[in-house]
C-alpha positions in Angstrom: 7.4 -11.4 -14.6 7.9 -12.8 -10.8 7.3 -9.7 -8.8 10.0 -8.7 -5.6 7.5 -9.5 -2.8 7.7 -7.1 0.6 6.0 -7.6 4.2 4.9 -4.5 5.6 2.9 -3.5 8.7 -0.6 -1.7 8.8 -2.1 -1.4 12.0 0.2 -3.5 13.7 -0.5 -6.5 11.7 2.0 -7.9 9.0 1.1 -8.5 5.6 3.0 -9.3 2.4 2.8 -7.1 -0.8 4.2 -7.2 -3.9 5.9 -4.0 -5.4 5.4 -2.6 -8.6 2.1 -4.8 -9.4 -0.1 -1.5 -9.3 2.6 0.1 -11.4 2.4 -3.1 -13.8 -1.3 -3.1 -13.8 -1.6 0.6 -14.9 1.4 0.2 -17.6 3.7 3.0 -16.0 7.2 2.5 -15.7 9.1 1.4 -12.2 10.8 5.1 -11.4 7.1 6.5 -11.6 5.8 7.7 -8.6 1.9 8.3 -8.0 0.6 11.1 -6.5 -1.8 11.0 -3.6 -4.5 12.9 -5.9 -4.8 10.8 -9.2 -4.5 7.9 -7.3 -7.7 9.2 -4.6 -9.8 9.7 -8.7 -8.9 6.3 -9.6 -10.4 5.0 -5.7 -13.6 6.9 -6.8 -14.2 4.6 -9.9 -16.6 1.4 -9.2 -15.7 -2.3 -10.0 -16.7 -2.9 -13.6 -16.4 0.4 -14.9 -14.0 1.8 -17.4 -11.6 4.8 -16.6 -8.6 6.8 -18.5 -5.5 7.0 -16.4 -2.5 8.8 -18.8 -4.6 8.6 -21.9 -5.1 4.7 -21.6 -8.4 3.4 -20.8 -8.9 0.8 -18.3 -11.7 -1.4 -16.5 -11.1 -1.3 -13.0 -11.1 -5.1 -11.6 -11.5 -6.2 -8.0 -7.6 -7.0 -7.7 -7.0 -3.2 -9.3 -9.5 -1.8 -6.6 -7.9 -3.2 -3.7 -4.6 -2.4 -5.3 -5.4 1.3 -5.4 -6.7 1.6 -1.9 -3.9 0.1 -0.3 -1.6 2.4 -2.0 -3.5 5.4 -0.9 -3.8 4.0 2.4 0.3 3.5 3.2 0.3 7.1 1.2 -1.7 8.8 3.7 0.4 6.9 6.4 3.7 7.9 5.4 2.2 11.1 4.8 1.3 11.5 8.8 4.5 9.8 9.9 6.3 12.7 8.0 3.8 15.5 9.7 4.6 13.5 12.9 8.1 13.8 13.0 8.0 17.2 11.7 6.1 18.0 15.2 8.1 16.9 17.4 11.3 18.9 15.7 
């Protein structure tokens, strides 16, 4: 499968992504959507170890790891965005 890749911006600098490869990684289907809070337990889990996620067991890789915390990082940013413009209304 040849993911759709996507360039984004984080702190003013651009960097390309490619969507649905956490999604792939943790065998859920495209039209899920994370939540901020399972995805913050799966952040807590170190490289090497095993973890369950939807009563499948997985070993979190180096790839997976960054994978996760660059999800939860653009979460917590759209999150703030969204309390931003909520503010100024």
């Amino acid at each position: 499968m040849t993911y759709e890749k996507e360039e984004i911006e984080l702190d003013g600098e651009k960097i390309t992504i490619k969507k649905g490869a956490l999604k792939k990684q943790l065998k859920v289907g495209t039209d899920y959507t994370f939540k901020i809070r399972e995805l913050k337990k799966i952040q807590k889990v170190d490289k090497g170890e095993t973890f369950d996620f939807h009563d499948k067991s997985f070993k979190m890789t180096p790839l997976m790891k960054s994978r996760v915390n660059l999800a939860v990082t653009l979460m917590g940013k759209s999150k703030k965005k969204k309390d931003s413009e909520v503010a100024k209304n």
